[in-house]
TIVO-2410 file (N, C-alpha, C; in nm, 3 decimals):
# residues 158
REC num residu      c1      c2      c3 atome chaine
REC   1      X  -1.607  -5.679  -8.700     N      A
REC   1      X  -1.469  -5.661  -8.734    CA      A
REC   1      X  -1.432  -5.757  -8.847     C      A
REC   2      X  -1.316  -5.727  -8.957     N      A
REC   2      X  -1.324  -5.775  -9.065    CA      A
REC   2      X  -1.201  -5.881  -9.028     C      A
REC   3      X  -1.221  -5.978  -9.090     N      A
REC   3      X  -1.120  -6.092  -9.059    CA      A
REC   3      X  -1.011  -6.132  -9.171     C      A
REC   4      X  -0.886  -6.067  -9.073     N      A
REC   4      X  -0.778  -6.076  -9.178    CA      A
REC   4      X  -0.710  -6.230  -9.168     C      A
REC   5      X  -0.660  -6.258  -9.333     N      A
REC   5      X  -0.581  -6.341  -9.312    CA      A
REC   5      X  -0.441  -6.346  -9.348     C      A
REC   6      X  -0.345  -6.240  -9.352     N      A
REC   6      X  -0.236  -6.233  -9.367    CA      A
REC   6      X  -0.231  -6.044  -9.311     C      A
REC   7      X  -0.161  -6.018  -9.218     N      A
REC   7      X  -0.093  -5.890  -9.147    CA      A
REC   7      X   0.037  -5.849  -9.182     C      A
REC   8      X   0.048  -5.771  -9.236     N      A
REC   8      X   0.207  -5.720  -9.262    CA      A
REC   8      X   0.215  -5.600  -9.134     C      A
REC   9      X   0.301  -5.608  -9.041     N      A
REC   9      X   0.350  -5.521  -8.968    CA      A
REC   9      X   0.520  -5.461  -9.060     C      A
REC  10      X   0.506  -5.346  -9.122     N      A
REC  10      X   0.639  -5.278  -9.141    CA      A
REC  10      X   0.674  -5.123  -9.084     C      A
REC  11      X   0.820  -5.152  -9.072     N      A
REC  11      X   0.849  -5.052  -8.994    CA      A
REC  11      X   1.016  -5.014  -9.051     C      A
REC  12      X   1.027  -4.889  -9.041     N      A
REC  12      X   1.169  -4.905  -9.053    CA      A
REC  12      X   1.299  -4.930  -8.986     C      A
REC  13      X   1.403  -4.992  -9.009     N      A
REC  13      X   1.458  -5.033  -8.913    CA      A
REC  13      X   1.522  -4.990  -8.781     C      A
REC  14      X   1.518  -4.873  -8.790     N      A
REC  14      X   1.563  -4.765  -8.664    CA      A
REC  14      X   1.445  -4.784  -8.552     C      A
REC  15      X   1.356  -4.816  -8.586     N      A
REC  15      X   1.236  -4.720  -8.526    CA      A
REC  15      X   1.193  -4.854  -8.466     C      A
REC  16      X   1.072  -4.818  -8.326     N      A
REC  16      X   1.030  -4.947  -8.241    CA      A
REC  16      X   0.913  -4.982  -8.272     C      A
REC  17      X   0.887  -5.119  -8.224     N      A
REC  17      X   0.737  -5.189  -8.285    CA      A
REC  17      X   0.610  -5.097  -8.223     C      A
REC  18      X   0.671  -5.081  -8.075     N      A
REC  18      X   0.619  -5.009  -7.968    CA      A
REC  18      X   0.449  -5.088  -7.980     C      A
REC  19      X   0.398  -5.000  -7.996     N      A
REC  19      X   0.201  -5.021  -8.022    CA      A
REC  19      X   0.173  -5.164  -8.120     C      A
REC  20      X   0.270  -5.159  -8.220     N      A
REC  20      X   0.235  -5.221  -8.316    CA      A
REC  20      X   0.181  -5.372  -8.304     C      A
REC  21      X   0.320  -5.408  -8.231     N      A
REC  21      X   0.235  -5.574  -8.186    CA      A
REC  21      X   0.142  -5.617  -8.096     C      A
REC  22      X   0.080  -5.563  -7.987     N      A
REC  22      X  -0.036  -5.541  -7.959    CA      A
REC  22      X  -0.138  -5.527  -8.035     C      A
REC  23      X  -0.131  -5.420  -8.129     N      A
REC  23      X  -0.233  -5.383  -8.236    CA      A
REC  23      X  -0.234  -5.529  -8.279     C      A
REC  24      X  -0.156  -5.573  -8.365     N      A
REC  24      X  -0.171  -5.654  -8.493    CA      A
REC  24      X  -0.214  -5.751  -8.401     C      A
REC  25      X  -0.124  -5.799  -8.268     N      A
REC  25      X  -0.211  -5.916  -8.234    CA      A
REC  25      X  -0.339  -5.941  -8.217     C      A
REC  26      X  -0.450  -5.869  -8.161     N      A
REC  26      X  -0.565  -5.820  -8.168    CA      A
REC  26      X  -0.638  -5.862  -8.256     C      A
REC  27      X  -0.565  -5.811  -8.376     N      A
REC  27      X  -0.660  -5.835  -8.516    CA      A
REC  27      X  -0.639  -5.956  -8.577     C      A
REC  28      X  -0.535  -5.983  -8.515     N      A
REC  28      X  -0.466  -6.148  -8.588    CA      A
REC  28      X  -0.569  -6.287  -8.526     C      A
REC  29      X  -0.601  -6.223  -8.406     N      A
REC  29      X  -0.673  -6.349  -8.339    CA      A
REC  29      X  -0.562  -6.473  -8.325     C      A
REC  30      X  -0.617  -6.570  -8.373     N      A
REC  30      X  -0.583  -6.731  -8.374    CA      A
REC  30      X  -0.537  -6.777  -8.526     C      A
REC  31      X  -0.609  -6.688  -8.593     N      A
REC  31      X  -0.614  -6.726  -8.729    CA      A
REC  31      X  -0.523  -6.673  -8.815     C      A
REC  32      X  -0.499  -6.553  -8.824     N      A
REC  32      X  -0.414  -6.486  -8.902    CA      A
REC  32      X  -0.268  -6.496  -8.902     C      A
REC  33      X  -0.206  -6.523  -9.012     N      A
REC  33      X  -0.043  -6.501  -9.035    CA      A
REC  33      X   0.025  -6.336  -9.038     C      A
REC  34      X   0.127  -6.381  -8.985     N      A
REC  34      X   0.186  -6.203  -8.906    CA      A
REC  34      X   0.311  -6.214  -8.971     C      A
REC  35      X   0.361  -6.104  -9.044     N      A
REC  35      X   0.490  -6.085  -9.042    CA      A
REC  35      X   0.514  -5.939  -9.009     C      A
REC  36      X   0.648  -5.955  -8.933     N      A
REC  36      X   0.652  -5.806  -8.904    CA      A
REC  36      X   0.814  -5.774  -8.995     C      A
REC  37      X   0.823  -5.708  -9.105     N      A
REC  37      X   0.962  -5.673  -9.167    CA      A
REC  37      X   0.971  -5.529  -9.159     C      A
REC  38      X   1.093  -5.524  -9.078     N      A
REC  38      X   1.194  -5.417  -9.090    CA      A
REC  38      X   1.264  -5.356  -9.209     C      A
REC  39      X   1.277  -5.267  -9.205     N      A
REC  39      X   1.321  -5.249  -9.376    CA      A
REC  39      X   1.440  -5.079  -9.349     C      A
REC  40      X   1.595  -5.172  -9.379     N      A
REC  40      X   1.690  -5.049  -9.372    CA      A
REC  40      X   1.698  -4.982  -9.543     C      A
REC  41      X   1.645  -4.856  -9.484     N      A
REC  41      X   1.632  -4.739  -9.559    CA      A
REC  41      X   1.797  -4.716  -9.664     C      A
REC  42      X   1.804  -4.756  -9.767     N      A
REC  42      X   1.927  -4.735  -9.871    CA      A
REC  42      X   1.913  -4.625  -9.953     C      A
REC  43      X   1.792  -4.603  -9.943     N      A
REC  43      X   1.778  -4.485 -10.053    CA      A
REC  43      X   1.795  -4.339  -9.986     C      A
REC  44      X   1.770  -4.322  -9.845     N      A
REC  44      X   1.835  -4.188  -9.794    CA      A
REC  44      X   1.918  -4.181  -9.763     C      A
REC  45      X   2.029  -4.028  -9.711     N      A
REC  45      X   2.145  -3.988  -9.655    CA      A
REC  45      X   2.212  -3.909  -9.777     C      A
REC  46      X   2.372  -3.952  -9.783     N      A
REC  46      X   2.433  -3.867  -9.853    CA      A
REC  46      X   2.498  -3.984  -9.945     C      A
REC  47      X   2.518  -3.926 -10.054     N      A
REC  47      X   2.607  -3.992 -10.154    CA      A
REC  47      X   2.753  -4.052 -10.118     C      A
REC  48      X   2.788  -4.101 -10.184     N      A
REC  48      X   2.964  -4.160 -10.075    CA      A
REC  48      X   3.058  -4.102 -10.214     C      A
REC  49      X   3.143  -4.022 -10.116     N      A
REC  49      X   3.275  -3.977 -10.198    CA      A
REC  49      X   3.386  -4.030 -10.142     C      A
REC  50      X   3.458  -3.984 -10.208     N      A
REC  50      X   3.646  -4.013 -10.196    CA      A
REC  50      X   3.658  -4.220 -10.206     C      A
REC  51      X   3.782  -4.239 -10.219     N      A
REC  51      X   3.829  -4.367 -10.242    CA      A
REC  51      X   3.774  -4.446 -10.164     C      A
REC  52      X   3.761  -4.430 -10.006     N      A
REC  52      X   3.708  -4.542  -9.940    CA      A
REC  52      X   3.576  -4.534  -9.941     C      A
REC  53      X   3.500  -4.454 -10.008     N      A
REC  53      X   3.353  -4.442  -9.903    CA      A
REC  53      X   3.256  -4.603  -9.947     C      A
REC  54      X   3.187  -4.577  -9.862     N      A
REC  54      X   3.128  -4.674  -9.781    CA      A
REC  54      X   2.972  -4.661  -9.880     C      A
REC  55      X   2.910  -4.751  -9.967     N      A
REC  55      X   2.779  -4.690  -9.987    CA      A
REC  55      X   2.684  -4.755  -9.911     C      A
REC  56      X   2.559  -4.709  -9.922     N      A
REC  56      X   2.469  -4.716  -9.866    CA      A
REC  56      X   2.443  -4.895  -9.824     C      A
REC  57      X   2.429  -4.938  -9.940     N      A
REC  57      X   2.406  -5.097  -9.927    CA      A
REC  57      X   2.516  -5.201  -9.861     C      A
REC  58      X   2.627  -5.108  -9.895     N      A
REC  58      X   2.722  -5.173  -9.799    CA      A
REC  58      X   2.721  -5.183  -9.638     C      A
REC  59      X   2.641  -5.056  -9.585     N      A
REC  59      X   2.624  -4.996  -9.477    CA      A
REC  59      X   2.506  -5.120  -9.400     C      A
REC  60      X   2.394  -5.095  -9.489     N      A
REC  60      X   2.293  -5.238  -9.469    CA      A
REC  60      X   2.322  -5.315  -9.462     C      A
REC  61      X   2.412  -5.406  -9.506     N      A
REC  61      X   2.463  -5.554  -9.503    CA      A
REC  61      X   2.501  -5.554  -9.342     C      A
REC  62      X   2.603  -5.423  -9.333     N      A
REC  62      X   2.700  -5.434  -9.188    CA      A
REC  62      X   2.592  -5.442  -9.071     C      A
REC  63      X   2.464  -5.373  -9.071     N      A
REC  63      X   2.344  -5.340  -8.971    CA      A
REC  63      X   2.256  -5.480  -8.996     C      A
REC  64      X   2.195  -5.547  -9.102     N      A
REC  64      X   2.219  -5.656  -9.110    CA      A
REC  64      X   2.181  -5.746  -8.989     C      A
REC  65      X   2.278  -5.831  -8.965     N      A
REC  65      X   2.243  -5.950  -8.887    CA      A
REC  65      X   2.232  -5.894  -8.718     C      A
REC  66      X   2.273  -5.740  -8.694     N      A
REC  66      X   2.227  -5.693  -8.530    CA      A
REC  66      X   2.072  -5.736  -8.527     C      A
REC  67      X   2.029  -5.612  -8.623     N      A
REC  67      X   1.908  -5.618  -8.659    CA      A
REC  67      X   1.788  -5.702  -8.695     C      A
REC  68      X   1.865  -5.860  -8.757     N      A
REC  68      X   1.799  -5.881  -8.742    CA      A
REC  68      X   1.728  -6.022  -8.606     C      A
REC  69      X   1.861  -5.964  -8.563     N      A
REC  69      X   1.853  -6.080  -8.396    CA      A
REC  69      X   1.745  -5.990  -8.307     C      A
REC  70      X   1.824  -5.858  -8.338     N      A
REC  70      X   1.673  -5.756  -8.260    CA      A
REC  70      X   1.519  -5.769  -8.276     C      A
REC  71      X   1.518  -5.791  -8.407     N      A
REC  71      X   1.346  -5.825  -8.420    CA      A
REC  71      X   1.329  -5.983  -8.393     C      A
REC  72      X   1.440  -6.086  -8.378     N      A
REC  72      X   1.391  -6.217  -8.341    CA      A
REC  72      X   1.330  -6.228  -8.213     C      A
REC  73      X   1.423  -6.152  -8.111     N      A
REC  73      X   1.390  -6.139  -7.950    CA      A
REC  73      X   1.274  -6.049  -7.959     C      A
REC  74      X   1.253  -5.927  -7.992     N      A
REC  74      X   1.160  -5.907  -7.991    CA      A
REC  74      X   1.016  -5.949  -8.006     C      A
REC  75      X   1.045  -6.050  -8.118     N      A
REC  75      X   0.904  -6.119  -8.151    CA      A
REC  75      X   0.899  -6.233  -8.026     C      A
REC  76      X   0.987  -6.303  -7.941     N      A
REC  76      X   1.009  -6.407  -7.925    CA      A
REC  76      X   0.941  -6.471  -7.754     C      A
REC  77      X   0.941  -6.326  -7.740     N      A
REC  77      X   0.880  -6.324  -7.583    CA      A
REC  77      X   0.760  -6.203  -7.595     C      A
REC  78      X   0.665  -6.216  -7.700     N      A
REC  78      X   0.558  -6.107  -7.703    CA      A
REC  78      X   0.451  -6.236  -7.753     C      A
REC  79      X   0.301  -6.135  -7.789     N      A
REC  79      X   0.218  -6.202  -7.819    CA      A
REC  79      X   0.202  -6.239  -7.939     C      A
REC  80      X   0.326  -6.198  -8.039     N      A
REC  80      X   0.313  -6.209  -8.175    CA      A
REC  80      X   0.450  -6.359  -8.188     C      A
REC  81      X   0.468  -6.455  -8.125     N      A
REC  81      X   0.584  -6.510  -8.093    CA      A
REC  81      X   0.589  -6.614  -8.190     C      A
REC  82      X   0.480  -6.626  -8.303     N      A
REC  82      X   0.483  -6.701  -8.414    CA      A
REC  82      X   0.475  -6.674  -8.550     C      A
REC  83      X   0.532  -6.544  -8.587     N      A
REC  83      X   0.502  -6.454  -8.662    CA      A
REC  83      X   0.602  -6.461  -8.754     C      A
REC  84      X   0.645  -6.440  -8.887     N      A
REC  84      X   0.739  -6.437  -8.968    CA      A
REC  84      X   0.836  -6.282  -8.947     C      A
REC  85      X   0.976  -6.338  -8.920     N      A
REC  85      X   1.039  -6.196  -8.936    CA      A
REC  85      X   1.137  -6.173  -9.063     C      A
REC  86      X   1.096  -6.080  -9.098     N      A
REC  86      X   1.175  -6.034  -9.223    CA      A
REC  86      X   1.257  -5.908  -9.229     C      A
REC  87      X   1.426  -5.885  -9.238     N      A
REC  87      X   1.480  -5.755  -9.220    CA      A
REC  87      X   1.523  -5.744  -9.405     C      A
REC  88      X   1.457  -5.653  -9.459     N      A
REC  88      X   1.509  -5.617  -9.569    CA      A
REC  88      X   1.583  -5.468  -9.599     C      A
REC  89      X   1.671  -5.459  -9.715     N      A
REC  89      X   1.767  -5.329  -9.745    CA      A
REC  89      X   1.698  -5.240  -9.888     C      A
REC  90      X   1.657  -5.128  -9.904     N      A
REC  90      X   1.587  -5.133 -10.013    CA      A
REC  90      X   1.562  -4.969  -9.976     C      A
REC  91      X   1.470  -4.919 -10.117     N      A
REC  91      X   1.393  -4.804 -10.122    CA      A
REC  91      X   1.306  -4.830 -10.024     C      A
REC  92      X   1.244  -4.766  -9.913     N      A
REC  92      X   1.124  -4.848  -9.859    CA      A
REC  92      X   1.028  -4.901  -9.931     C      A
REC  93      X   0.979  -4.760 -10.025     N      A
REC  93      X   0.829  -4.779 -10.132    CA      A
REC  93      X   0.860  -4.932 -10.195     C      A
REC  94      X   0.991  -4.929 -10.277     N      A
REC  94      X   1.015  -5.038 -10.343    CA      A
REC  94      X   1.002  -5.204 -10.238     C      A
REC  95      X   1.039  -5.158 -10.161     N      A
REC  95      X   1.090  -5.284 -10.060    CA      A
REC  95      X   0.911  -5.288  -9.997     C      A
REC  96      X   0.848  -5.239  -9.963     N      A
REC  96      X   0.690  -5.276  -9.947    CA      A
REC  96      X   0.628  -5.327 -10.073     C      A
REC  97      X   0.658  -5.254 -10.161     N      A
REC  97      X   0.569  -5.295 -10.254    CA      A
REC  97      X   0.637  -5.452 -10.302     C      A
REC  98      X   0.727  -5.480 -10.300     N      A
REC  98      X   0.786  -5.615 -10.299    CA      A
REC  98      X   0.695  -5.706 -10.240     C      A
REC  99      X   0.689  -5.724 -10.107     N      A
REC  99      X   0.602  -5.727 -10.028    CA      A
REC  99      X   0.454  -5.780 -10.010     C      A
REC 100      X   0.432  -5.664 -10.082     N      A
REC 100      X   0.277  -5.655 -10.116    CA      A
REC 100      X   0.283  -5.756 -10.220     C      A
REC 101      X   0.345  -5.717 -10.319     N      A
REC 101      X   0.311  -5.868 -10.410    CA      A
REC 101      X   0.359  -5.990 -10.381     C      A
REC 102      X   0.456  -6.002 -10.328     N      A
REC 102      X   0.484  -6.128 -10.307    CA      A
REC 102      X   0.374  -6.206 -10.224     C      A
REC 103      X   0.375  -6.137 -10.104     N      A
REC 103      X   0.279  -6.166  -9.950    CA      A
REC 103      X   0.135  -6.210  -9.953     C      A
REC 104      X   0.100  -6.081 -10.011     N      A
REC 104      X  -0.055  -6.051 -10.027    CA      A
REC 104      X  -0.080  -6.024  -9.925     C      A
REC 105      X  -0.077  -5.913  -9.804     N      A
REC 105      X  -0.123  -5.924  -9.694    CA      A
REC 105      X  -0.289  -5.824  -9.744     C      A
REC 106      X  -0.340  -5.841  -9.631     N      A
REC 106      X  -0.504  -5.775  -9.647    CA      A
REC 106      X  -0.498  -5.700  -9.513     C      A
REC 107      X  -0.414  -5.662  -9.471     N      A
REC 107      X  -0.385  -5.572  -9.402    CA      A
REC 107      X  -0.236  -5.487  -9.378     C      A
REC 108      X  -0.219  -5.384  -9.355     N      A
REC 108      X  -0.071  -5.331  -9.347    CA      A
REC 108      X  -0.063  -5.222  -9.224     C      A
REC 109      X  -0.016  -5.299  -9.079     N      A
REC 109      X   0.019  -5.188  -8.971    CA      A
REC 109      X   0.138  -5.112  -8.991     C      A
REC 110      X   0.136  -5.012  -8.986     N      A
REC 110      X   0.247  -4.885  -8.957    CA      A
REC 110      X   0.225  -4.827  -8.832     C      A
REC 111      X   0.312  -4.774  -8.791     N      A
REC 111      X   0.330  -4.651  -8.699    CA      A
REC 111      X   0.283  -4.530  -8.801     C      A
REC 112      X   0.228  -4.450  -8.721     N      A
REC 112      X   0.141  -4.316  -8.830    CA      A
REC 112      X   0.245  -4.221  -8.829     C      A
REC 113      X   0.336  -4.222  -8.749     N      A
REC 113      X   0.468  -4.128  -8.792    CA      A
REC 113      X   0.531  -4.178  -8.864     C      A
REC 114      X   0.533  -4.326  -8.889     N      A
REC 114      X   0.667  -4.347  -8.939    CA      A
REC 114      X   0.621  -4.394  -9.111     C      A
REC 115      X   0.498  -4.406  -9.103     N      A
REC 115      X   0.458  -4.512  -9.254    CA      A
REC 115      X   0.360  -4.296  -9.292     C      A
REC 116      X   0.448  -4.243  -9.347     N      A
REC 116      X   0.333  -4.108  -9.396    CA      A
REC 116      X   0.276  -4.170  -9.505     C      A
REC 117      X   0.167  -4.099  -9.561     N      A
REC 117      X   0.069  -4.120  -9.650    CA      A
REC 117      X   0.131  -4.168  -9.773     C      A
REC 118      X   0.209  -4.036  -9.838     N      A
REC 118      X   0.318  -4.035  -9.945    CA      A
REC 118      X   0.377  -4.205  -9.969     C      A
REC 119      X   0.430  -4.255  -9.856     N      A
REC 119      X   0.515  -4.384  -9.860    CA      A
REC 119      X   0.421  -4.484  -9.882     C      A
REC 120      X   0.284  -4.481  -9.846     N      A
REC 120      X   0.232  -4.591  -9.857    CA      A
REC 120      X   0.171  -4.600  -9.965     C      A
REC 121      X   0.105  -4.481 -10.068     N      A
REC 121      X   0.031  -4.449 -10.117    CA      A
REC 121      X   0.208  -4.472 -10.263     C      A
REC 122      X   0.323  -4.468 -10.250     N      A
REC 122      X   0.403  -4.507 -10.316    CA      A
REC 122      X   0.415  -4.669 -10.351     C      A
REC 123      X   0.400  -4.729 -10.210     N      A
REC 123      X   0.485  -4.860 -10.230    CA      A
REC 123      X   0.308  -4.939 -10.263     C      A
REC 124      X   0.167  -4.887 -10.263     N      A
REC 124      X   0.057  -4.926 -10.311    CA      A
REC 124      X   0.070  -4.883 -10.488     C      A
REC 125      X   0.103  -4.814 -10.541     N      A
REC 125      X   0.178  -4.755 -10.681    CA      A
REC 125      X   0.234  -4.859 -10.748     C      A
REC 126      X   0.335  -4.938 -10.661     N      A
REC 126      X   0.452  -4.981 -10.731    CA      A
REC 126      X   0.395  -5.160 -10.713     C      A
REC 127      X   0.318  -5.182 -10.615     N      A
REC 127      X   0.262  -5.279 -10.634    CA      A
REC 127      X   0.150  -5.317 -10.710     C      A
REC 128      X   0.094  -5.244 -10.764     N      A
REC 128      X  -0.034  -5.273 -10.870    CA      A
REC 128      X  -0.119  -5.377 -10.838     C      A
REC 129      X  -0.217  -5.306 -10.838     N      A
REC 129      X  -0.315  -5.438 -10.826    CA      A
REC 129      X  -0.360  -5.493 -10.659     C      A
REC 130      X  -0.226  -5.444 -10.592     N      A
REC 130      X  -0.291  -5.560 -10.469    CA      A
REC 130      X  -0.341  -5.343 -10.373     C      A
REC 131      X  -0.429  -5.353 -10.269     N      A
REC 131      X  -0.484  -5.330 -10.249    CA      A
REC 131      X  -0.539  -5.374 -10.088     C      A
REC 132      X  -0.448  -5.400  -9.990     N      A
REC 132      X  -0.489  -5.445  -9.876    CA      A
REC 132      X  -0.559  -5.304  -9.790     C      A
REC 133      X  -0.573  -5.293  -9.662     N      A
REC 133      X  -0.619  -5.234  -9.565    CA      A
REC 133      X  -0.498  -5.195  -9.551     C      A
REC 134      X  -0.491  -5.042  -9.505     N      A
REC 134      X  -0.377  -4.956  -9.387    CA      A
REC 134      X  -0.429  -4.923  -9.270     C      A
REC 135      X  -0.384  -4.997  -9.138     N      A
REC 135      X  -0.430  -4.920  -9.001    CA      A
REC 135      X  -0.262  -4.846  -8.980     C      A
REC 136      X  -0.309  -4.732  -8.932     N      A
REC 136      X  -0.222  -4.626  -8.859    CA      A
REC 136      X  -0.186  -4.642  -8.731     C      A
REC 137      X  -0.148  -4.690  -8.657     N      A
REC 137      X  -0.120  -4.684  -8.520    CA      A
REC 137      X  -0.041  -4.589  -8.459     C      A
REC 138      X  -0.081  -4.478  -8.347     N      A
REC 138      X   0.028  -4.373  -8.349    CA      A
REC 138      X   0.067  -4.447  -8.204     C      A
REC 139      X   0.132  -4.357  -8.152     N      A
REC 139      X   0.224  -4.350  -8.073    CA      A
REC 139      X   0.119  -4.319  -7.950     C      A
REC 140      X   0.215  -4.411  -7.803     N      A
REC 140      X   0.112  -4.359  -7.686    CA      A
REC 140      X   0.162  -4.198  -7.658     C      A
REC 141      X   0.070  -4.075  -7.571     N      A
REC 141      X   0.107  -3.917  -7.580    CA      A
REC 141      X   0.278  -4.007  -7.431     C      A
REC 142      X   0.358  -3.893  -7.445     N      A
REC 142      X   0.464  -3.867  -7.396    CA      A
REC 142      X   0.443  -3.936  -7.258     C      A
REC 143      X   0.357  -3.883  -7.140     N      A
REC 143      X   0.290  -3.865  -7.059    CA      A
REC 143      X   0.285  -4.044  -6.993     C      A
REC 144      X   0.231  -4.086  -7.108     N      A
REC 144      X   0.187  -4.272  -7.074    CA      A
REC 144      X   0.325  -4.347  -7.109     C      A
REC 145      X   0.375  -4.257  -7.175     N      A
REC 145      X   0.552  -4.348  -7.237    CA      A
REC 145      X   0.625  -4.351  -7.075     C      A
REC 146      X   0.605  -4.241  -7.006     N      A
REC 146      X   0.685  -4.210  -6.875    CA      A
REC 146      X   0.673  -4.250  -6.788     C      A
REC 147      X   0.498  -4.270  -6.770     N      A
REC 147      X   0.414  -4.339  -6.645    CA      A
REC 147      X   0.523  -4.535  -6.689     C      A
REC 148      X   0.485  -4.566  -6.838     N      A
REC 148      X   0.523  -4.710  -6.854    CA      A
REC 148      X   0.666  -4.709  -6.784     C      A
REC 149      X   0.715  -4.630  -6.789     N      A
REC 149      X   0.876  -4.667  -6.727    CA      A
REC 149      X   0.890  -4.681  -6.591     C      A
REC 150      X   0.807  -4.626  -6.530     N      A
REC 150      X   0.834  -4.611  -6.361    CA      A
REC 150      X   0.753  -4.675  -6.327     C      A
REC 151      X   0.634  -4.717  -6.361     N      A
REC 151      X   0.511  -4.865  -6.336    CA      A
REC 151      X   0.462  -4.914  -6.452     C      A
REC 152      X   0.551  -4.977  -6.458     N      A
REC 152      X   0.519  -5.088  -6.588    CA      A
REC 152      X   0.421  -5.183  -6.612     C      A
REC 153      X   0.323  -5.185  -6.726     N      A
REC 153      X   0.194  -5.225  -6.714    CA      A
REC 153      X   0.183  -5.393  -6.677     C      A
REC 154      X   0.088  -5.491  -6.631     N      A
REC 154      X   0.073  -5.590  -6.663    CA      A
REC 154      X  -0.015  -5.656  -6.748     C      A
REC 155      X   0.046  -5.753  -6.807     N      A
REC 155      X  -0.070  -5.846  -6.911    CA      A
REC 155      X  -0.192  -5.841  -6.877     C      A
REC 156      X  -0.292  -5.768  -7.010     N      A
REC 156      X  -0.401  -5.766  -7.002    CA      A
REC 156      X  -0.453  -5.580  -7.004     C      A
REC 157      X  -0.304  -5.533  -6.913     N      A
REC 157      X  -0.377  -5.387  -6.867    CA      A
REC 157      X  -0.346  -5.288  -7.017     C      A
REC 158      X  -0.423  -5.202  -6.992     N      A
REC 158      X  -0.392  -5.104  -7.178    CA      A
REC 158      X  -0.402  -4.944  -7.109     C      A
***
């Protein structure tokens, strides 16, 4: 197994880590630096009309600081509990590829629904040059999401 030293976990901000931090912890070992950034989507929806409307980035600011207390707790009592959290407002492509250059991670977890090919294969475009690993992580089937609710697993069990 190849030994990473910087993990970018991104996701968008609606959507849950679910699999993800498990995954990344795994690969992170002892050694590796983790950030997991959220990233609210500005570039979709609808345009804003009439006198009051509201735009998009304004909308992000307001979602903002919920969001980003949500990914603090989240990180805070898991196995990733030393990990950098980052909530950014942006194009996604643009806002990864930010990212990517700034970071340098040598690896990049997504959810496989939520990170499609198109997006990654964009925000790898706009970053030039850098070139990390993509693992896909999907989703557990329906079935194991349901069993987790009514007997909830313990540490260690998968």
């Amino acid at each position: 197994m190849k030994n990473y030293r910087r993990i970018l976990i991104a996701v968008l901000a609606e959507q849950a880590l679910g699999n993800l931090i498990p995954r990344a912890a795994a690969l992170a070992g002892n050694t590796a630096e983790v950030m997991v950034a959220r990233i609210i989507d500005t570039a979709s929806g609808f345009a804003p009309d009439g006198p009051a409307a509201v735009t998009a980035e304004e909308k992000a600011a307001r979602k903002l600081p919920g969001i980003r207390r949500r990914l603090e707790l989240e990180l805070a009592y898991g196995p990733l509990a030393g990990a950098q959290a980052q909530v950014l407002a942006g194009p996604p492509a643009e806002v990864l590829a930010g990212l990517l250059r700034d970071w340098q991670p040598d690896l990049i977890v997504g959810a496989g629904s939520l990170l499609p090919q198109t997006w990654i294969e964009q925000a790898l475009r706009h970053a030039s040059g850098v070139r990390p690993d993509v693992l896909k992580v999907d989703r557990p089937p329906l079935l194991a999401q349901l069993l987790d609710l009514v007997v909830p697993r313990t540490a260690g069990q998968t």
